[in-house]
N, C-alpha and C positions, 0 to 999 in steps of 0.2 A: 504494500500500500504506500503510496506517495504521498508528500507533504499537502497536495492539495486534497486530496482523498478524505483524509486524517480530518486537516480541518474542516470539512465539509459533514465529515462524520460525528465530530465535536458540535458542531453549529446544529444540526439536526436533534440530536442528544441533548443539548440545550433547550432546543424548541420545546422538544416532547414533553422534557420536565418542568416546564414552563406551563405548556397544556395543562397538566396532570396535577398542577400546585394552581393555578385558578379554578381549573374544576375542581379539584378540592375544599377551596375558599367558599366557593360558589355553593357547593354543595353545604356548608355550615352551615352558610346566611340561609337557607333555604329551611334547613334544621331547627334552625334560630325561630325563623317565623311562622314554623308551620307550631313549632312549642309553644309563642305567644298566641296565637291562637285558640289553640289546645288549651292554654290556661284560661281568655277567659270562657269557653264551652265548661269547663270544669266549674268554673264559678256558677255560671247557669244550672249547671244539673247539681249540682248541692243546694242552691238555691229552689230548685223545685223539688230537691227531694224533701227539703226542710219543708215544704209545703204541704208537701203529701202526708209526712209525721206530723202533723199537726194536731190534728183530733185525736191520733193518739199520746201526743205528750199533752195535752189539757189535760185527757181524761187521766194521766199517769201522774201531773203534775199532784204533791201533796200540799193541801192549804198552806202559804208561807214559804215553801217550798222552790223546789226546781228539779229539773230534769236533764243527766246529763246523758249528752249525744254525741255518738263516737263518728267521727268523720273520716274514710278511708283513703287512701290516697297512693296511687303509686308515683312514680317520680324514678327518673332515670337515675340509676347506679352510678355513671359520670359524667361528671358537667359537661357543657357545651363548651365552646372558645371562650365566651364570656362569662362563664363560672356560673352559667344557670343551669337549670334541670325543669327540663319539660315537667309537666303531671298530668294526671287521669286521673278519673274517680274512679272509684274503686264499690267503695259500698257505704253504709248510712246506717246505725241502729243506735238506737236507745240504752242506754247500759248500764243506768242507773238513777235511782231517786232519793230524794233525802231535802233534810232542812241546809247544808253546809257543801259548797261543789266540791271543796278540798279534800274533805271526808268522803261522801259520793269517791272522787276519783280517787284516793289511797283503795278505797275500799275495790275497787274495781281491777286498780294494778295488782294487789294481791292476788285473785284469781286467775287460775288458769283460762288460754284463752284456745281456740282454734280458730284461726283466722285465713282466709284466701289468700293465698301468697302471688305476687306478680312473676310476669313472665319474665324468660332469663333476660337480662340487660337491666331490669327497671328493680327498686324496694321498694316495700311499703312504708309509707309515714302515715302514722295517725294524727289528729288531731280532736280537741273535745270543744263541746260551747254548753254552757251551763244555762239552761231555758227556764226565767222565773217568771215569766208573762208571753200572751200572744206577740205584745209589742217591743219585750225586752229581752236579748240574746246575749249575755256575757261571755264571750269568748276566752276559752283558760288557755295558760300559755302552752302549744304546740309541743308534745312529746312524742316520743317512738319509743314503741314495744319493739324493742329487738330481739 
């Protein structure tokens, strides 16, 4: 092979991985937005699923009370470029009742759970909201059952 060969060989080889690192890039941004997206549909359907639990968390709620609801959530295993994680919902239930949400939730971490586990790539994160009225939804702060 000859010196013009070579570098012509080189300049192609440059191109390719050129290609191959935009399409790359390209393919993030693409990842990126179809995740923002994805998040707020996620919003939406917890929001309607909390709608749907409704008459059953009045009728669960006790005088004074509240009702804690466990929020499922998977979310991908590694970040994006920009240190985010897509999410999906997952599932929605009721998981306990009581006068006190902090009580409610110890009392609930101590039990065993069996929970839907996400598909390979994604984990699950839970999260809880502590329900003391139709109109009022105190959100506790976000933990994981791992």
């Amino acid at each position: 092979m000859d010196k013009l060969q070579f570098q012509a060989m080189q300049r192609a080889t440059a191109a390719h991985t050129a290609r191959q690192e935009g399409i790359s890039a390209l393919g993030e941004v693409v990842k990126w937005a179809i995740g923002k997206l994805g998040e707020h549909g996620t919003e939406l359907q917890v929001e309607n699923e909390l709608k749907r639990l409704e008459p059953e968390i009045q009728r669960r709620r006790p005088k004074g009370g509240g009702v804690l609801v466990r929020i499922g959530l998977m979310e991908w295993a590694a970040p994006d470029f920009m240190g985010d994680r897509a999410q999906r919902f997952m599932d929605i239930a009721i998981v306990g009742t009581g006068m006190d949400a902090g009580t409610v939730l110890r009392q609930y971490e101590q039990m065993d759970h069996l929970l839907a586990g996400p598909p390979d790539g994604w984990r699950r994160r839970d999260s809880y909201m502590w329900v003391t009225s139709p109109e009022h939804h105190d959100e506790i702060k976000p933990l994981t059952l791992d």
